[in-house]
C-alpha positions in Angstrom: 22.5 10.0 8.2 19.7 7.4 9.5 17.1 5.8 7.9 14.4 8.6 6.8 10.8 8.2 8.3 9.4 8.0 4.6 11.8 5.1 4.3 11.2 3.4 7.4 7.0 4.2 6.4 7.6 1.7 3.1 9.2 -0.7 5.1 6.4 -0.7 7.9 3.6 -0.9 4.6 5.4 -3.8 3.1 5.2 -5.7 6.2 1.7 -4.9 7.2 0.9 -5.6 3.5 3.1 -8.8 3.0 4.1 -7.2 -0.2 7.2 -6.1 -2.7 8.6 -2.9 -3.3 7.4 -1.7 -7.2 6.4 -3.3 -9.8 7.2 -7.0 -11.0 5.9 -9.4 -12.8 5.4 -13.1 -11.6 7.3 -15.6 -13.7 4.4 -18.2 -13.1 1.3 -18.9 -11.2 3.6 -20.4 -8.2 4.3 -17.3 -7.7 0.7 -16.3 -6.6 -0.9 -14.8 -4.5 1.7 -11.5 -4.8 0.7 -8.0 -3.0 3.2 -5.3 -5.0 3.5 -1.8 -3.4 4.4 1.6 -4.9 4.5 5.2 -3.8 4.2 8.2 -6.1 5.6 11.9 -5.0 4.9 13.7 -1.8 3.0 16.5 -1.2 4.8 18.3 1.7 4.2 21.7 3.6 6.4 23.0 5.7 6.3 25.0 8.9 8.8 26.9 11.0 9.3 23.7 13.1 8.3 20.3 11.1 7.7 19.5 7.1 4.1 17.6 6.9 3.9 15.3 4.2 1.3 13.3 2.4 2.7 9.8 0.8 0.8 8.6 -2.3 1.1 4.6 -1.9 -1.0 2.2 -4.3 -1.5 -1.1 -3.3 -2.0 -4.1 -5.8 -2.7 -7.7 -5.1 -3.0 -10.2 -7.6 -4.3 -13.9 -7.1 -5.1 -17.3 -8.8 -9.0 -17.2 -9.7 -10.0 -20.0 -7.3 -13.3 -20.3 -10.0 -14.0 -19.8 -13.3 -17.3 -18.3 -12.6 -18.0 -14.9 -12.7 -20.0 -14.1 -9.9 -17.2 -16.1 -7.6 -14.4 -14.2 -9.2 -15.7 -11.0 -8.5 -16.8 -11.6 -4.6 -12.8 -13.2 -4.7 -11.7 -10.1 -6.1 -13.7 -7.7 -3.4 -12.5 -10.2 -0.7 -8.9 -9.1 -2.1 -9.3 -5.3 -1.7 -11.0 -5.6 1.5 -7.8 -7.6 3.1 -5.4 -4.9 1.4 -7.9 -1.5 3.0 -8.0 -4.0 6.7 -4.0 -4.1 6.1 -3.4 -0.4 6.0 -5.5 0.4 8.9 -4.6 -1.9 11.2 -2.3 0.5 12.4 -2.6 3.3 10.6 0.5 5.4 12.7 2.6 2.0 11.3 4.3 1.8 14.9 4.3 5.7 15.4 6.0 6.2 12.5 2.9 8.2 10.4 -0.3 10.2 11.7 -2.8 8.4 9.6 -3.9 6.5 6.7 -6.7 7.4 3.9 -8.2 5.4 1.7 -8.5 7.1 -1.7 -10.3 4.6 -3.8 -9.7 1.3 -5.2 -11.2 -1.4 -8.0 -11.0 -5.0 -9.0 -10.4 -6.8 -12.6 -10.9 -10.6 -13.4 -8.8 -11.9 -16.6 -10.9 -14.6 -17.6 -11.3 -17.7 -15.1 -7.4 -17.3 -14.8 -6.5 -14.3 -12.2 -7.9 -11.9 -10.2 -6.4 -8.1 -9.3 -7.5 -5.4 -6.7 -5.9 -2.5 -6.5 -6.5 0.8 -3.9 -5.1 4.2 -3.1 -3.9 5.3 -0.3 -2.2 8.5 0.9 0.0 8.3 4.2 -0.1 10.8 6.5 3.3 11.7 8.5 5.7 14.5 9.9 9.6 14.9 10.1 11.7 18.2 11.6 11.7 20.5 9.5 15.5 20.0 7.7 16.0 16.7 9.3 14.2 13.6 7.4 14.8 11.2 9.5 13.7 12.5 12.7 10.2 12.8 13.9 8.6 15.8 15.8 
């Protein structure tokens, strides 16, 4: 069997993200800035020809606070989520592969002068043959 088009979907959002599959945890601050990506179970429905399924994929992006200031760590913070929602819809078939992109939601958190996070939902929009996962309609 070939590659399925949920798998080939990850790979696509991992490139357009610049980010790693699940969850890890940076050994140091060398390690930063690291954009982690996860999906969650499908919702699918299925017709007599094609299975349409919708892809729960968060996408989380933490950096070194550039600031210790408040204020600056919050507008670095938005500037972080913005670049992740730009990401997933620059494409938002991912080369064909899906039939659209949503954006759910999404937030921010500073840890003290040290880091910054932002995190968003997303839910991925894409079709397969009904049967056959790896082949698109």
């Amino acid at each position: 069997m070939s590659t399925s088009v949920r798998e080939q979907l990850i790979a696509k959002i991992l490139t357009a993200t610049s980010g790693k599959y699940g969850l890890e945890v940076p050994e140091d601050e060398r390690d930063l800035p690291m954009t982690l990506v996860s999906d969650e179970q499908d919702e699918a429905a299925a017709s007599y020809d094609y299975t349409s399924i919708v892809m729960p994929v968060n996408v989380g992006r933490v950096e070194v606070s550039a600031s210790t200031d408040r204020n600056a760590m919050r507008k670095q913070a938005h500037i972080a989520l913005a670049q992740i929602i730009t990401q997933m819809h620059a494409d938002e078939t991912f080369d064909g592969l899906a039939t659209g992109v949503d954006y759910m939601g999404g937030g921010i958190f500073a840890e003290a002068g040290k880091l910054v996070f932002a995190t968003a939902l997303f839910r991925v929009r894409y079709r397969h043959l009904r049967g056959q996962p790896d082949t698109i309609d």
